[in-house]
N, C-alpha and C positions, 0 to 999 in steps of 0.2 A: 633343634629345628628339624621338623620331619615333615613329609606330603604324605597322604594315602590317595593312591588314586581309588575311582569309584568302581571297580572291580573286585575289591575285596570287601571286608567286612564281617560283622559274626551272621549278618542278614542272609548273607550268600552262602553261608559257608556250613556245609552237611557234616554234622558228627559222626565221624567212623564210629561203625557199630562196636559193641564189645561182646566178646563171647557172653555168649546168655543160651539157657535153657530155648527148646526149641518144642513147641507145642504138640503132639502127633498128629495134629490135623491140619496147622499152618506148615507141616514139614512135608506130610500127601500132597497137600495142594501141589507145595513147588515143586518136587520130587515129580509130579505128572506135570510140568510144565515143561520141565527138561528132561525127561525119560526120552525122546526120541534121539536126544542126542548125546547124553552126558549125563552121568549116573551118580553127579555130585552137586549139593548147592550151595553155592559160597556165600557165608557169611561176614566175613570184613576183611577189609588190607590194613596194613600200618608198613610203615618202613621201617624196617630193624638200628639201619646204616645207612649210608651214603651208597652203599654196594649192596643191600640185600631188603629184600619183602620179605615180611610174615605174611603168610594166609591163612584164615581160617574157615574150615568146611565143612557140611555135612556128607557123607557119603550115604548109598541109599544099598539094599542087600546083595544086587548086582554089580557093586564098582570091583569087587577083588576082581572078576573076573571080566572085567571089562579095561582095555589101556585108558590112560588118562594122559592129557598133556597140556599144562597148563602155561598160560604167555602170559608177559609182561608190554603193555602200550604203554605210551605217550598219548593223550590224548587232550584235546580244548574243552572238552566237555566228561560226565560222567557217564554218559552212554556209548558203548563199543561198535565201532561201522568201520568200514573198510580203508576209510581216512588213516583213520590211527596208525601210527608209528609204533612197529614191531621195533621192541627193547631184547627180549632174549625169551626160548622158552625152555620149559620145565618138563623130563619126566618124570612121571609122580611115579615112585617104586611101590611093589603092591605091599610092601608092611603099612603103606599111609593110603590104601585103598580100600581097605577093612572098615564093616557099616560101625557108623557110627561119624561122632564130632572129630577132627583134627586140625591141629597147629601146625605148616609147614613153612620152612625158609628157605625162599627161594636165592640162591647165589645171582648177582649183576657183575658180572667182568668188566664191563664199563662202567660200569655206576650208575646213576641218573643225574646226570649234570643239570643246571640249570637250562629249562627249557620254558620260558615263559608264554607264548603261543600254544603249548601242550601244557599246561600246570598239573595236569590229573595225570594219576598213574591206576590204570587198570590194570585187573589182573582175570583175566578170561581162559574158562574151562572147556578147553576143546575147541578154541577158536576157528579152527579152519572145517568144524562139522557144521550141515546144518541148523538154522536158529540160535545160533550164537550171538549176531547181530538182536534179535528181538526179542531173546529171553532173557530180562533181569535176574532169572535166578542164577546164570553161569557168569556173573559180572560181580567184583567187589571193586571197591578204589578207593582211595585218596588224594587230596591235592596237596599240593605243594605252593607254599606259599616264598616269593621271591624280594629278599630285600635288598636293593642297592644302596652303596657307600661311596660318596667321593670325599675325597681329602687333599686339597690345595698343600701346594709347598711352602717353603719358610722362605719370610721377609715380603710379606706381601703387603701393600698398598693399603693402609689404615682406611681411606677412604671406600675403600672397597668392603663396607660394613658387614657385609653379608656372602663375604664371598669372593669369590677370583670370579668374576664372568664365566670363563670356560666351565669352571666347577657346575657354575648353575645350569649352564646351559646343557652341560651331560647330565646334571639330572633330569632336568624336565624332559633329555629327550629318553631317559629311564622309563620314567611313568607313561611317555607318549608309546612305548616300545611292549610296556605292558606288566614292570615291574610294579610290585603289590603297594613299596614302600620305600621311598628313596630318603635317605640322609645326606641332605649337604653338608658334613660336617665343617665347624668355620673356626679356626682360631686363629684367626689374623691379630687379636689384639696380641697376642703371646708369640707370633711368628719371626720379629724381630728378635729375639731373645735367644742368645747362644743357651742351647742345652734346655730347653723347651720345648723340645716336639715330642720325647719320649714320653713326660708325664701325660700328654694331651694323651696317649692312648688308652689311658686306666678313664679319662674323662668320656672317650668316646664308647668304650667297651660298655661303659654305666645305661649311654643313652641307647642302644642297641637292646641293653636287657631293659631300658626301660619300655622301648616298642614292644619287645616281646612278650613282656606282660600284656599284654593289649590285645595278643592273639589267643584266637579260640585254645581251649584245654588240651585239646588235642591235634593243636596244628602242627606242621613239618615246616619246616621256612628255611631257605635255603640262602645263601649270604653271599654278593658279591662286591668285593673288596676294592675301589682304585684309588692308587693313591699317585701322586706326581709329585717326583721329589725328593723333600725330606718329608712330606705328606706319608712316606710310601713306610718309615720309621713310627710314626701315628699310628698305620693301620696294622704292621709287625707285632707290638705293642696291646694292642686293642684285640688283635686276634690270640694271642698267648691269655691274655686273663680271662677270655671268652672259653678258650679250652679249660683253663684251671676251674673257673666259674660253672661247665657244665651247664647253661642251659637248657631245659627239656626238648624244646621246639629246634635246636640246632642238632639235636642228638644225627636224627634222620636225613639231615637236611643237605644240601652240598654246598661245601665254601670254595669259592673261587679270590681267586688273588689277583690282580691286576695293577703292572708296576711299571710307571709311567717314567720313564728314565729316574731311575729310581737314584738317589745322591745322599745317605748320611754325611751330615757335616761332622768332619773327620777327619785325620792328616793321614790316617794312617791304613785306609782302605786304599790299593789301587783306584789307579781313574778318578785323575782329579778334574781337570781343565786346560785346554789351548787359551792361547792369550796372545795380544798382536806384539812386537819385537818392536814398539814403544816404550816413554816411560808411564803413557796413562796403562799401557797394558801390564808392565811391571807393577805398578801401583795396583791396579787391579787382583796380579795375583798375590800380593804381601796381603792386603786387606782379606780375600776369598780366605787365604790361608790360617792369617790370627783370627777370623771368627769361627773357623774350625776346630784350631787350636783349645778353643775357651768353649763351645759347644759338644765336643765330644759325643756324637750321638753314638750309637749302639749299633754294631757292624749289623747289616740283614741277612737272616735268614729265612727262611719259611718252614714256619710252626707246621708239627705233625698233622694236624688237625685239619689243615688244607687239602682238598683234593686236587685242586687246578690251580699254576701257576704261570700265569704269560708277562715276557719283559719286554716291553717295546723302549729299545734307549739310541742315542746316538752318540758319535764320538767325530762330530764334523770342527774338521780345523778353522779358527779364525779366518783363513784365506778363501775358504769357498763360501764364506755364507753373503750373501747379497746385500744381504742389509745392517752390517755390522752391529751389533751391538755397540752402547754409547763407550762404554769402558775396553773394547775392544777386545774381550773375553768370551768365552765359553763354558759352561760348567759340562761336564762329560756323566753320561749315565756310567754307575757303578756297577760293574759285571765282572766272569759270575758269581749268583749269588746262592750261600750256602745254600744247602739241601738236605736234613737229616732224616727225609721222610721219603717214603717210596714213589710217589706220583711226582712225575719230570716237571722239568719247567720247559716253558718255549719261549725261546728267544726268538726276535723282532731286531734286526741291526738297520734302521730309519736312514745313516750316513747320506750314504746313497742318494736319498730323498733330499740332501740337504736341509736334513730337523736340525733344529737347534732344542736345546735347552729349557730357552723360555719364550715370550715374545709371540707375535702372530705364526711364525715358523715354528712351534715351538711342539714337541712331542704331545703333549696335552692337547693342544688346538687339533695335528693329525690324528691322533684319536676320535676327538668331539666328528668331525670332517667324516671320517672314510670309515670308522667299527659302531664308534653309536648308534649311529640312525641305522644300522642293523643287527642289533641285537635281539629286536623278535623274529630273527631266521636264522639266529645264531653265528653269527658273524662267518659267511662262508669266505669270504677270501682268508682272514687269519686262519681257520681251520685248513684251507685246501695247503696251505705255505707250512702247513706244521712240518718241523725237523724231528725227526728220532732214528737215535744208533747207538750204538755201545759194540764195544770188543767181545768175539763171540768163538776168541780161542783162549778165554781167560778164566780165571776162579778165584775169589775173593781170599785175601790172602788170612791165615791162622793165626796173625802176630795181633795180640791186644798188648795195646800201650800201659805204663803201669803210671807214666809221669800225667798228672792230671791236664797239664795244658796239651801236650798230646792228644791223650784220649778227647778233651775235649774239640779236638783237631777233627779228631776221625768219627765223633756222633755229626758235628756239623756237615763234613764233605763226604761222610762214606770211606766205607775200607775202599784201601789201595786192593790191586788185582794183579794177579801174579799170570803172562803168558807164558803157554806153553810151547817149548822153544823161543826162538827170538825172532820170528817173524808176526808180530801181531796180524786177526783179522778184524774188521769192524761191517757190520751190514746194518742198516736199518730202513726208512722211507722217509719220503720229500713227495713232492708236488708231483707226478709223472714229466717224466722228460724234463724232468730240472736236472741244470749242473751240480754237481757234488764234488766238492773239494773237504778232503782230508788231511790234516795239519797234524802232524807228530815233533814233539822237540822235547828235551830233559828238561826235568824240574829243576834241578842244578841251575839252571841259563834260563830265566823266562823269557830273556831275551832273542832268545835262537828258537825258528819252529821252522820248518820245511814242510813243501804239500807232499805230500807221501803218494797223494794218485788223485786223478779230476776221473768222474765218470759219470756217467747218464740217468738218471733213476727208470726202470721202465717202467712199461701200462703201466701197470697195478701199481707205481711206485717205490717198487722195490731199488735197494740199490747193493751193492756187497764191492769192498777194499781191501788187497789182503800188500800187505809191505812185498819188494820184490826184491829185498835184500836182508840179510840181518839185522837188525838194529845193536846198536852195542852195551853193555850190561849197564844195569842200573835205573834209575825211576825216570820213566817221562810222564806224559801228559797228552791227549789228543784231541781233539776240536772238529766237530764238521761243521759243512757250510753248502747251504743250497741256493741256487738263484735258478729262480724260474723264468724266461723269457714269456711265456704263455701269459701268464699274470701280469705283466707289468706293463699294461697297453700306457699307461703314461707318468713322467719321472713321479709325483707321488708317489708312486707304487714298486719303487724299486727296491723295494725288501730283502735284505740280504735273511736268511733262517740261520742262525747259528744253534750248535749242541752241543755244547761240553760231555766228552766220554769219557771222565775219570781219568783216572790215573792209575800207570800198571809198570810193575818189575819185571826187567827182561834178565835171565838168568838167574831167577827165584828171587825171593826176598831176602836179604841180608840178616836183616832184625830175626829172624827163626833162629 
């Protein structure tokens, strides 16, 4: 089951040009269109990656010796105006200003994430010269086409044929936001089913490549992923045989991942659940625990192929929530979660908020609520609350594992990191003037962690932690945390940003 809204289509949608022969009299013409400004005429964009543009161009006999400087927009339209949203620019080195046809790649340090308000990506020669605005011949593009996913959790309400409510209702408010093509994906009938959420994701990866057959020859389509849940195991799943599968239209495209208190049913994953000091609440946790037992989903990761990863989960105890649940339980979002790829995850700790799990309180419903209805402005409160740090007196350590569940240890979480000396430093950025608490404790003890230093992130959001004592030999572990007052005009909104920053040896690695 899929929607398209009425913004896409093959009707609407402009064939990136392909390199082709260029006539000497169609090439004068444009060549004197933009001679007053720019001594090149671009013939097509394509997106390489997630992170880079192809461009290709004509130069005319004056570009060696003329600079060139080419940008990268965001834009809602194909035509370049002062609106558009500056991406990164280019300078073009004079080997790639010699007359004649060229092929250049341009590098994106941020990528092009989804931006569905901007779907088009320009690529403009000399932007900031005169006539850049009104000469098509210094403009090539592409669009970008955007498909949302939602995916309901396990054990959901048969009656609910088509759906969890919430599910439908962040898609439509997808399409209302400006997504090309939203999948409510639904397997409710199979949701009660210990050990059944995993296959659904080879089911749902199918209907994905089946939209995308759908799209133009030459489309880019960028994919975003939410799942709540065990939903969140579905979408893991779905996006691993999407990478193996290789679709052409995701080559370029950006994947975003979005993990709604994410919960494989599993005994053996940290963070299970609170439950009330009853026996309906003891019966509750025996039950939660035999259909984990006999469900064994598939611990989470997030597949390389992902550019973006956001976890919005909570871990509120039975005692605070208002409206108790009937069994007097709580399921706990599963955090953190592996990482074998280089783009971070950001966490979302809801607590605070008093979210629960499921129910109108329920992580999913706070989503639907306060990030859907703005996603064609790109959710500025989750962006302004983003956490990032790491230890930045450290170096990843020379020890590879030879025993395979090891190694398989350290493709999921990343090499441990060795500091130098035994005072770790950690810096990274928060929300400006948010508080930043810093947690260091041995891997030994998950049990023991101490704040090692609270400080303030400034303007710009900077923040820097450096330990004011030794730490003593051997593996720990460190954690930041930011709370913004500024942001949090009301309890919804009390957002705790959590960061996992690895893991590092204090007085070198042992394993060497």
């Amino acid at each position: 089951m899929f929607a398209f809204s009425t913004r896409s289509g093959r009707a609407t949608r402009r064939r990136r040009p392909s390199a082709r022969p260029v006539s000497p009299e169609s090439l004068e013409a444009r060549l004197a269109l933009s001679a007053t400004a720019s001594a090149v005429v671009l013939d097509s964009a394509a997106a390489v990656d997630s992170h880079a543009v192809e461009v290709r161009y004509t130069a005319d006999p004056t570009a060696a010796s003329r600079p060139l400087r080419l940008g990268v927009y965001r834009s809602a339209d194909e035509t370049f105006d002062p609106s558009d949203e500056a991406v990164t620019t280019f300078e073009v080195p004079a080997s790639a200003r010699t007359p004649g046809e060229h092929a250049l790649t341009i590098p994106v340090a941020d990528g092009l994430p989804i931006d569905v308000a901007r779907p088009h990506v320009l690529i403009v020669a000399d932007p900031d010269s005169p006539g850049a605005a009104t000469d098509p011949a210094r403009t090539a593009s592409f669009r970008k086409f955007s498909i949302g996913v939602v995916t309901h959790g396990g054990i959901i309400n048969k009656s609910w044929s088509n759906g969890s409510p919430w599910q439908l209702q962040i898609g439509r408010l997808m399409e209302q936001e400006g997504y090309d093509a939203v999948i409510p994906f639904n397997w409710v009938n199979e949701s009660s089913q210990p050990g059944h959420a995993a296959p659904q994701g080879i089911k749902l990866a199918r209907q994905i490549e089946r939209l995308l057959e759908r799209m133009p020859d030459d489309a880019v389509s960028d994919l975003h992923m939410i799942g709540h849940s065990q939903g969140t195991v579905v979408n893991a799943v779905a996006l691993r045989k999407l990478a193996e599968d290789a679709p052409p239209e995701l080559r370029g495209g950006w994947i975003k991942s979005t993990l709604l208190d994410p919960h494989p049913a599993n005994n053996h994953v940290p963070g299970q659940l609170d439950s009330s000091l009853t026996a309906l609440g003891g019966l509750a946790r025996m039950v939660v625990e035999d259909y984990q037992a006999r469900a064994k989903d598939p611990n989470l990761s997030v597949p390389p192929s992902v550019d973006e990863t956001e976890v919005f989960y909570q871990h509120t105890h039975v005692r605070d929530i208002h409206l108790m649940s009937p069994g007097g339980y709580n399921l706990w979002g599963q955090v953190p979660i592996a990482n074998p790829g280089d783009a971070p995850i950001h966490y979302y700790n809801l607590t605070q908020a008093n979210a629960t799990h499921s129910g109108a309180s329920g992580v999913a419903h706070w989503y639907r609520n306060f990030v859907a209805t703005t996603l064609a402005e790109g959710a500025p409160l989750i962006r302004a609350l983003r956490l990032d740090g790491a230890p930045t007196n450290a170096v990843p350590t020379s020890w590879e594992p030879d025993i395979p569940l090891f190694r398989q240890a350290a493709e999921n979480w990343g090499p441990d990191m060795v500091v130098d000396g035994a005072r770790p430093s950690f810096s990274g950025t928060a929300a400006p003037g948010a508080t930043v608490r810093v947690y260091v404790g041995p891997t030994s003890d998950l049990s023991t962690i101490r704040v090692l230093d609270v400080v303030t992130a400034d303007d710009s959001g900077a923040w820097t932690v450096t330990a004011d004592r030794d730490l003593a030999e051997g593996r720990h572990r460190a954690i930041a945390m930011a709370y913004s007052p500024e942001h949090h005009t009301r309890p919804a909104f009390a957002i705790v940003s959590m960061a996992p920053m690895g893991r590092f040896w204090i007085g070198g690695d042992p394993r060497v």
